[in-house]
C-alpha positions in Angstrom: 8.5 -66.3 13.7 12.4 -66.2 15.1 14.5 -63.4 14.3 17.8 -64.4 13.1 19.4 -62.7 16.0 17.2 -64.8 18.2 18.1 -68.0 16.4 21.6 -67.3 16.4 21.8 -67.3 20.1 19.4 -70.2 20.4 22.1 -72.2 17.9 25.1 -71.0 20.2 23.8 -72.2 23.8 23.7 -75.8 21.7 26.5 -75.5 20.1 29.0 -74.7 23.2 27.1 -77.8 24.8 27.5 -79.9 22.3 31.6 -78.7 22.6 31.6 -79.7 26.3 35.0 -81.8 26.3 34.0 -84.3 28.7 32.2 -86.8 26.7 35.3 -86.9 25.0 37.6 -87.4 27.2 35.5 -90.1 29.1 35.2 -91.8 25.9 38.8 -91.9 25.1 39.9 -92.8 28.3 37.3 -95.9 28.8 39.1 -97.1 25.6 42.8 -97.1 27.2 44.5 -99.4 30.1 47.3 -98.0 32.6 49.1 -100.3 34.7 51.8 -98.5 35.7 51.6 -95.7 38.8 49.7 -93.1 37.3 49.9 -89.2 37.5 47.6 -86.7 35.8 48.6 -83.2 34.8 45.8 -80.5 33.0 46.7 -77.5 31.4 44.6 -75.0 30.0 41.2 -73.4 29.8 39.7 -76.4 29.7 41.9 -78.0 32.2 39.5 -78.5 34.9 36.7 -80.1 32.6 39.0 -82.5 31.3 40.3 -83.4 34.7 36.8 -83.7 36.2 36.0 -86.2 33.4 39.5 -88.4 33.8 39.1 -88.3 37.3 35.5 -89.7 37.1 36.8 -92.3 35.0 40.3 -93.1 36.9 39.8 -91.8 40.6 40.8 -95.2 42.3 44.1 -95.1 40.0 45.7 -91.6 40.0 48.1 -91.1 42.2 48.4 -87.3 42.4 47.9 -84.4 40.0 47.8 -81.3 38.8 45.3 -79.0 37.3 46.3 -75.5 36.0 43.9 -73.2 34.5 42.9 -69.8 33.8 41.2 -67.3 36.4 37.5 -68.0 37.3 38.1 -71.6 35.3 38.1 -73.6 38.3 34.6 -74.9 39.2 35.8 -77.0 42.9 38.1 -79.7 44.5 38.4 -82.6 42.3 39.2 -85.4 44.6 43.1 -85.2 45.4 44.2 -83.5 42.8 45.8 -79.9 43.5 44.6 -77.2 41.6 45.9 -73.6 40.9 44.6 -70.8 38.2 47.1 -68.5 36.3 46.8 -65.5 34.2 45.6 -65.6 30.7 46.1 -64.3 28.1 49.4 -62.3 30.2 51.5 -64.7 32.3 51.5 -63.6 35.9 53.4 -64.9 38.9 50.5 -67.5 39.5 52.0 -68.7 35.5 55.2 -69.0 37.6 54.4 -71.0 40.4 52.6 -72.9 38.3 55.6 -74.5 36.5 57.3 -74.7 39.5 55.3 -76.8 40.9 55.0 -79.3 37.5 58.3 -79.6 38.3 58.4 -80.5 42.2 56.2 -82.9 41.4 57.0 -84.5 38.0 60.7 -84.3 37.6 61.8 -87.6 39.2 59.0 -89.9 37.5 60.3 -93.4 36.6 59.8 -96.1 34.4 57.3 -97.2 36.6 55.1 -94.3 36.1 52.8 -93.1 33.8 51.2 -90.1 32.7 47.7 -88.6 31.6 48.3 -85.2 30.5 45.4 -82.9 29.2 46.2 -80.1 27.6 44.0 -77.2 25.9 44.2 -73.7 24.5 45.7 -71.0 26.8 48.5 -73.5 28.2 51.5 -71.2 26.3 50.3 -68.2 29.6 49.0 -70.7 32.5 52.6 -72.3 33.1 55.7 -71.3 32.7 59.9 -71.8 34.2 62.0 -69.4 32.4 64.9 -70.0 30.5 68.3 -68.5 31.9 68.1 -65.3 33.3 64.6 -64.4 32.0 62.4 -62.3 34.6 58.3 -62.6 34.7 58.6 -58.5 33.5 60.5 -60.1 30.1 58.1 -62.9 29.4 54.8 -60.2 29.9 56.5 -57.5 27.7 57.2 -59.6 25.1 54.3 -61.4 25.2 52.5 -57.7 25.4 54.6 -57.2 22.0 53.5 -60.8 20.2 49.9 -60.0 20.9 50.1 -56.7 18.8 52.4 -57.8 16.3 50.1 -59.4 14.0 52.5 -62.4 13.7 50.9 -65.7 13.0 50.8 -68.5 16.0 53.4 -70.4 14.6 55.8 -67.3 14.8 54.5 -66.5 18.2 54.9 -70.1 19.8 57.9 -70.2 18.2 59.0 -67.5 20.8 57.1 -68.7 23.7 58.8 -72.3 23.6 62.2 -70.6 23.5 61.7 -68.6 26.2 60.4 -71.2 28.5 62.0 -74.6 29.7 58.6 -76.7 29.6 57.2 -75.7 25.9 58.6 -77.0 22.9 59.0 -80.6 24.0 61.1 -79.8 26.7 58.3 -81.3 29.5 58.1 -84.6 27.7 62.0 -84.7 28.8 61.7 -83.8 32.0 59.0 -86.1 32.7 61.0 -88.6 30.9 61.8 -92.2 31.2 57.8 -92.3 32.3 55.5 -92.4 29.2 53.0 -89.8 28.8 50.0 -90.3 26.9 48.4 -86.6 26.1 44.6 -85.9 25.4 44.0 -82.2 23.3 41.6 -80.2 22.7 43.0 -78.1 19.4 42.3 -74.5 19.3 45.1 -74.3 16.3 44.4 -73.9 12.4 45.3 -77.0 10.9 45.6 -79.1 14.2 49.4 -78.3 14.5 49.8 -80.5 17.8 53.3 -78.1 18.2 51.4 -75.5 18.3 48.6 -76.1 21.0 49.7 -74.6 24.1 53.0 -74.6 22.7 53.6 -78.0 22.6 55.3 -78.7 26.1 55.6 -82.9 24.7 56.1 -81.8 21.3 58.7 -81.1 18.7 58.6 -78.6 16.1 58.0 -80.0 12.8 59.9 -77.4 10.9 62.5 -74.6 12.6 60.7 -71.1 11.8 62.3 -68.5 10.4 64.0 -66.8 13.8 65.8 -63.8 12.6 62.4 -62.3 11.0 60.6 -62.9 14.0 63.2 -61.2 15.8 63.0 -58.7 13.3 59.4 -58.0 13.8 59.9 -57.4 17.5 62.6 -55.0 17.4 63.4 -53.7 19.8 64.9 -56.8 21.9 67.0 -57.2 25.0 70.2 -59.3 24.3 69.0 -61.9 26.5 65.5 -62.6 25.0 67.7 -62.5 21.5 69.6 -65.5 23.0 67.1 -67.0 23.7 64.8 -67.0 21.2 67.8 -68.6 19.0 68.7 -71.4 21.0 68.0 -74.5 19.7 64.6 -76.7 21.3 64.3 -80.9 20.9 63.8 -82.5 18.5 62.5 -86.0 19.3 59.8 -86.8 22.6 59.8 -90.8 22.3 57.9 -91.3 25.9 55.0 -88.9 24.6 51.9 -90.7 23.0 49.4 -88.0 21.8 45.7 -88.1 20.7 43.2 -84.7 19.5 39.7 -85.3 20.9 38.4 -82.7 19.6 38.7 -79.6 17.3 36.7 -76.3 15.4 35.6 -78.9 12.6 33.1 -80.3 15.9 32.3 -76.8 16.6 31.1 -76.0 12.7 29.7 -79.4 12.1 27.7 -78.6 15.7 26.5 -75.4 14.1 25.5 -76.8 10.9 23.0 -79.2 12.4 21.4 -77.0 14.9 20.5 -74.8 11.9 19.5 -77.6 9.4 17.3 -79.0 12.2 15.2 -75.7 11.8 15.1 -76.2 8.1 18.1 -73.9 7.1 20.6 -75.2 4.3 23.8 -74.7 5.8 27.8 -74.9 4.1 30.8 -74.8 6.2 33.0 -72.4 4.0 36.5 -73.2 5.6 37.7 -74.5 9.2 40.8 -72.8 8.5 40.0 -68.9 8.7 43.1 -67.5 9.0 43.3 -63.2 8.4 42.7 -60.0 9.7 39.8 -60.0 11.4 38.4 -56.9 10.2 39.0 -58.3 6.3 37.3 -61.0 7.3 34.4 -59.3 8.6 34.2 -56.9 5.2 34.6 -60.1 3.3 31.7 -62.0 5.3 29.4 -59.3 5.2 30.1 -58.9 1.3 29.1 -62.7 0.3 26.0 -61.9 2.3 25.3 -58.7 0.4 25.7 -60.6 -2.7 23.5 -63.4 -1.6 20.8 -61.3 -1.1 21.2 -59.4 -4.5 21.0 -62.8 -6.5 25.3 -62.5 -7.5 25.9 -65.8 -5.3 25.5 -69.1 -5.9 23.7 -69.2 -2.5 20.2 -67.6 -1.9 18.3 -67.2 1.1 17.6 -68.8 3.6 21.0 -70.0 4.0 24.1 -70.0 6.4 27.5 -69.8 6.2 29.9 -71.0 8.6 33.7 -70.3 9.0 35.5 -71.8 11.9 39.6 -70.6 12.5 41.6 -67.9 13.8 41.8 -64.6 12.8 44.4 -61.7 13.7 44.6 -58.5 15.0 47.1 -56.3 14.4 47.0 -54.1 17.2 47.6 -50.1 16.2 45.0 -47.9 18.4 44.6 -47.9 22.2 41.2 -49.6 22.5 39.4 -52.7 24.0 38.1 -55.4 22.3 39.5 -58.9 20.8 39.7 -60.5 17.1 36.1 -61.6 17.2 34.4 -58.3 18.6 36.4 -56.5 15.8 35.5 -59.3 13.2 31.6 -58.4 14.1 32.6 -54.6 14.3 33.9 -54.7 10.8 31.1 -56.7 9.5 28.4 -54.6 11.2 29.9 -51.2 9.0 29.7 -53.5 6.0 26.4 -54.3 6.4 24.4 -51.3 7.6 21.3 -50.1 6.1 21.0 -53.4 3.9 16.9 -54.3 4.4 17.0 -57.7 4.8 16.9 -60.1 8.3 20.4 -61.5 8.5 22.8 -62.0 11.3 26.0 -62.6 11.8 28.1 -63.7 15.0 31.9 -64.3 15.9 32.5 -66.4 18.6 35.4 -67.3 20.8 34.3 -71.0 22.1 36.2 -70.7 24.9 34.0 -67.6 25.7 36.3 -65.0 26.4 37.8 -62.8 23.4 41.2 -60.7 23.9 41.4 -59.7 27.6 37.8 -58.6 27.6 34.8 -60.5 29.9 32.8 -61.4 26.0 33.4 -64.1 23.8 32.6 -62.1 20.8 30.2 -60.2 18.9 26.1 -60.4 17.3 25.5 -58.0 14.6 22.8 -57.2 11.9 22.2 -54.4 9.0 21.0 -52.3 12.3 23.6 -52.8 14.7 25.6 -49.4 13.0 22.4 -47.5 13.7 22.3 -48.1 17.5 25.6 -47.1 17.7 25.0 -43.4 16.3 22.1 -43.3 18.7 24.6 -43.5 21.4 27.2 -41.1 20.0 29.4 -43.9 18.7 31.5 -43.6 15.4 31.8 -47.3 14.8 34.7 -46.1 11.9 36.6 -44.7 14.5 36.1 -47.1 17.1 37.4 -50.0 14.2 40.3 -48.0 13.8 41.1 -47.8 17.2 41.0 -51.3 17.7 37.6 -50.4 20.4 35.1 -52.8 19.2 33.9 -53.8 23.0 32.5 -50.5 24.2 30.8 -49.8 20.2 29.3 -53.4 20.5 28.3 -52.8 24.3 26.4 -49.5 23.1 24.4 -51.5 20.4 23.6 -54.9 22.9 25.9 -56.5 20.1 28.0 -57.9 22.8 28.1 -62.1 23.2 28.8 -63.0 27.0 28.5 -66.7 27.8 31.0 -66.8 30.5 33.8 -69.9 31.0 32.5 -72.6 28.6 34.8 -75.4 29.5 36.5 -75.6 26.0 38.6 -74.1 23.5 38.7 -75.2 19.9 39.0 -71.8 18.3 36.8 -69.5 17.0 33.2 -70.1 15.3 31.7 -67.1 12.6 28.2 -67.8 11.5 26.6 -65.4 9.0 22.9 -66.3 8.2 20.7 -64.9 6.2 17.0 -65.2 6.5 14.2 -63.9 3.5 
């Protein structure tokens, strides 16, 4: 009989196939008519999937293109369309040249044009022309600060469109009179289209609260002040946009693989949205109680969150919001004698700027870490989950999947 370790990862491996995005975009696509000349333009850490399926579909059509994706994302030449990596999840000057050369290409479309534009998680770093004055050394320290400051997306993209000239709807008019007609692959809570990679063809919905943000990031040069209060578009007519697909696919995914080896499954909430180390106690709790008959749940049984959780970055370590999810969750449930597991995942299979996607963990994970001299407390605290979750094989490594649609927590509990 399989562990629940061992079906875990057998359930993953499906799952992140199931997830590839280019069924999707093929379908989608086969559905649509262009008649107009016709440009493509991918963005994101699933930029190259996406493009390989549109270009399958429209090869004898697209004119030219561009395909910008994170480091190690690329997988070879698609036909004639140019492709370039960028940094993730830090701009670099790759980011730069990137947006540049959106721009040489894009800005003098007509009427007569069209566009297909892909976009996917991880567009906000892979792209970017500054606004003003703004210097690749601004846009990495504060993006540096954003990533530690515990603020919610919203607040951070709300900084990232200001200090860019492509986010925040701003492409869609430079693009502009041709019509764009975007594909996305959400890797946002809720599906806030603004949101996903910033929204470069899309308007905020509702102006954020700018002077707490800026607040939170004390302290601030004057110039990134300005520009984090200038005012972004408000309207994008020429931009048509569809989400193909989303972390309610990735949970649904999960709950069949499971229920086709005869475990009940729920899908708690696709909307996880907290610290990740609360959410890891909290997790690990409901399992606990489970087990001891206070649930309305009993074993065998799995429970499935999908979302985003945060970090609020204090200590020095290495890790991301999934390792430390499974790091919390691994304290909570040491020593309980039963077979349960319980993974975080990052679908697009790297978490924070570390080469995992996550973390696997189970009542003896904590163990294996005092065997190697590892205080998993401390190492929580420290914001260190990789090398604690290394020490215990508690690591989840799947390398570029081709997708991002947010993260995926499965806690299941065997007799």
């Amino acid at each position: 009989m399989l562990t629940s370790e061992r079906l875990c990862r057998q359930v993953i491996q499906g799952v992140l196939s199931d997830l590839n995005p280019e069924k999707r975009v093929i379908q989608t696509l086969r559905k649509m008519k262009f008649t107009k000349r016709l440009h493509l333009l991918a963005i994101g850490k699933a930029a190259w999937n996406m493009a390989h399926a549109a270009y399958h579909v429209l090869a004898d059509q697209i004119i030219d293109g561009v395909v910008i994706t994170k480091y190690a994302h690329n997988k070879g030449p698609i036909g004639n369309l140019f492709l370039m990596e960028a940094g993730h999840p830090i701009p670099g000057e790759n980011s730069l040249k990137a947006g540049h050369e959106v721009l040489k290409r894009f800005t003098n479309l007509t009427c007569d044009d069209e566009m297909i534009l892909l976009i996917s998680g991880g567009g906000s770093a892979l792209f970017e022309v500054l606004y003003d004055e703004l210097t690749l050394k601004d846009l990495q320290s504060i993006t540096q600060k954003l990533m530690a400051s515990g603020l919610d997306i919203k607040a951070i993209n709300a900084v990232r469109k200001r200090l860019s000239l492509v986010k925040g709807g701003q492409l869609a008019q430079i693009i502009a009179p041709a019509s764009i007609q975007a594909l996305i692959i959400s890797d946002v809570i809720g599906d806030g289209v603004p949101d996903i990679a910033s929204g470069p063809v899309s308007c905020e919905q509702s102006t954020p609260d700018l002077s707490a943000i800026i607040a939170a990031l004390e302290p601030l040069d004057q110039r990134i002040r300005k520009a984090i209060a200038r005012k972004l578009p408000d309207n994008t007519p020429n931009a048509q946009i569809e989400i193909i697909d989303h972390v309610a696919h990735a949970c649904r995914s999960a709950k069949d693989h499971f229920q086709k080896l005869g475990i009940n499954a729920t899908i708690m909430t696709t909307r996880l949205e907290c610290e990740a180390k609360e959410a890891g106690r909290l997790i690990a709790s409901m399992m606990a109680d489970c087990y001891h008959g206070d649930s309305d749940f009993s074993p065998p049984h799995l429970f499935i969150f999908g979302g985003e959780t945060l970090v609020n970055v204090k200590g020095t370590g290495k890790g991301g919001r999934n390792q430390e999810l499974a790091l919390s969750a691994a304290i909570a449930l040491d020593g309980l004698e039963h077979d349960c597991t319980l993974f975080s995942l990052g679908t697009d299979g790297t978490d924070g700027p570390t080469d995992a996607a996550g973390g696997i963990v189970n009542p003896h994970t904590v163990s294996k870490m005092k065997a190697a001299n590892i205080n998993p407390l401390k190492k929580l605290q420290n914001n260190d989950a990789y090398p604690a979750l290394k020490a215990a094989n508690a690591l989840l490594t799947t390398g570029p999947t081709g997708t991002n649609v947010n993260d995926l927590i499965c806690a299941l509990m065997l007799e």
